[in-house]
C-alpha positions in Angstrom: -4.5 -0.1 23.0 -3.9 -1.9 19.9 -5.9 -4.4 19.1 -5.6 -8.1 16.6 -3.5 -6.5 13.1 -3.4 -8.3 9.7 -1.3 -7.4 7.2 -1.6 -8.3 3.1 0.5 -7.3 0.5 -0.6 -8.1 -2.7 1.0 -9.1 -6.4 0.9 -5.7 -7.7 2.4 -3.7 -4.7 -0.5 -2.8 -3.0 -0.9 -3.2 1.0 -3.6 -4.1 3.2 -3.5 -4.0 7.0 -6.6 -4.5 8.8 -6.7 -3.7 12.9 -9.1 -4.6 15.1 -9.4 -2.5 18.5 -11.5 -2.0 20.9 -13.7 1.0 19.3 -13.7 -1.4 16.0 -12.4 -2.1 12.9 -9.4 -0.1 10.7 -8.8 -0.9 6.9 -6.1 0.8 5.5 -5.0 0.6 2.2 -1.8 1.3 0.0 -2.2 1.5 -3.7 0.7 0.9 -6.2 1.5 4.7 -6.2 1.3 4.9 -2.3 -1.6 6.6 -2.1 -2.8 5.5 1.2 -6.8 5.3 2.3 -8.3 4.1 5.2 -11.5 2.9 6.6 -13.5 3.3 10.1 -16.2 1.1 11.3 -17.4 0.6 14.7 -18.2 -2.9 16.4 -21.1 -3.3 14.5 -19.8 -3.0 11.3 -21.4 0.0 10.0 -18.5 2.6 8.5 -18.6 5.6 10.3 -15.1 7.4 8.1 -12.8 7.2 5.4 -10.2 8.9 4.0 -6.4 9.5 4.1 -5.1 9.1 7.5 -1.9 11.1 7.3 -3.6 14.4 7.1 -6.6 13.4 8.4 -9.0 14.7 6.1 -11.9 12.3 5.0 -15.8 12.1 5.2 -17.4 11.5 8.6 -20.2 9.1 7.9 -23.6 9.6 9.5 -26.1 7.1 9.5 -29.8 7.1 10.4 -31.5 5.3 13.4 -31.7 1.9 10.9 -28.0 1.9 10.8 -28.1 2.9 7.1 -25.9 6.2 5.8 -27.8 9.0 5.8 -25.8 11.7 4.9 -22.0 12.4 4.3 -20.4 15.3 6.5 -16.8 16.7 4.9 
């Protein structure tokens, strides 16, 4: 289920859409050359991945019991 989306797209060309679902928050962003990069955090705002989400290859991000990362996973 989809959740609240925002979409920016910025003077230079670049893109923005932010989504908000029910396992958290999704940043993706565009550059100028189309180079596209997203963002994972979960309802407490911590980020738990990034990386391109048309392959699917990014960095899983681990964090301690504090909440802070501890670690990144490829």
């Amino acid at each position: 289920e989809e959740g609240a989306l925002v979409a920016t797209e910025w003077a230079d060309g670049s893109e923005e859409i932010r989504q908000l679902n029910a396992a958290g928050l999704v940043i993706r962003q565009k550059d100028r050359t189309g180079k596209v990069t997203a963002f994972r955090y979960d309802l407490l705002c911590r980020p738990v991945w990034q990386g391109n989400p048309e392959t699917g290859r990014g960095v899983q991000l681990h964090r301690d019991d504090a909440g802070s990362p501890e670690r990144l996973i490829h």
